[in-house]
C-alpha positions in Angstrom: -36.0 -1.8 -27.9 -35.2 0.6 -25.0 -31.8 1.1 -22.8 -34.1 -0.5 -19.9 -35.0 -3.8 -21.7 -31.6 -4.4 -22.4 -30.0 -3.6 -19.2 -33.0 -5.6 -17.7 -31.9 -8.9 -19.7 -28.7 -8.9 -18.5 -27.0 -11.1 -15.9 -25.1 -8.4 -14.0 -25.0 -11.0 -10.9 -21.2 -11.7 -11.6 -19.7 -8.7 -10.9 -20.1 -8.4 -7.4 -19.0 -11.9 -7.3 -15.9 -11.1 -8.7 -15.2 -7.8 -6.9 -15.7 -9.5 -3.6 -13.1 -12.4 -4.9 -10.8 -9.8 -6.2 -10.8 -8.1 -2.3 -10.8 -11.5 -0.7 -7.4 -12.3 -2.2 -5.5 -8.8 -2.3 -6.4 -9.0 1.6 -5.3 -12.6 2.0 -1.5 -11.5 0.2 -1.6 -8.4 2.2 -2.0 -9.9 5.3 0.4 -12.9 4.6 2.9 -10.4 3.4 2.3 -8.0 6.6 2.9 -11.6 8.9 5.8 -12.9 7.2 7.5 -9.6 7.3 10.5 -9.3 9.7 10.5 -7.4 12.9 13.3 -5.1 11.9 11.4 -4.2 8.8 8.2 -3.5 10.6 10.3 -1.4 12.8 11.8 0.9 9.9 8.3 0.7 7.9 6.4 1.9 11.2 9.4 4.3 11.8 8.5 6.1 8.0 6.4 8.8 9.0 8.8 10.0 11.6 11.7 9.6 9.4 13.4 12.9 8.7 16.1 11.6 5.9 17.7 9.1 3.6 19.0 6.0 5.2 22.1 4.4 3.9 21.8 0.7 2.6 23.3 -0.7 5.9 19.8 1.0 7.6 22.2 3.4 9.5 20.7 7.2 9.3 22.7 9.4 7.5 24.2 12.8 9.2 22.0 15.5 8.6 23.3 19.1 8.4 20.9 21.6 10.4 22.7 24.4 9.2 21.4 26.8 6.6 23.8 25.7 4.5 22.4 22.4 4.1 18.8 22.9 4.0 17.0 22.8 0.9 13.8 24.6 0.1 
């Protein structure tokens, strides 16, 4: 019996069922997640690539020293 005739018997129909089920549902929590978030946090998650520093918990930047005692790297 060859590789061919065995591949050939299979029912390989599932799979892209599944995968296409499996997207279909991480896009429906992503996008319910992305719609229930609040505006503040959409603000500070937009703001993330143009964020230079740490924020403290109260979302209030932190002072940043630009001297070259402060830098790191």
């Amino acid at each position: 019996m060859r590789m061919t005739d065995l591949v050939s018997g299979l029912n390989l129909t599932l799979f892209p069922i599944i995968g296409l089920v499996l997207f279909g549902l991480v896009f429906v929590v992503v996008l319910a997640r992305t719609l229930s978030m609040s505006r503040r946090r959409a603000k500070d998650a937009a703001s993330l690539p143009l964020d230079d520093g740490p924020t403290d918990p109260a979302g209030a930047e932190r002072d940043t020293d630009d001297s070259e005692e402060g830098r790191h790297g």
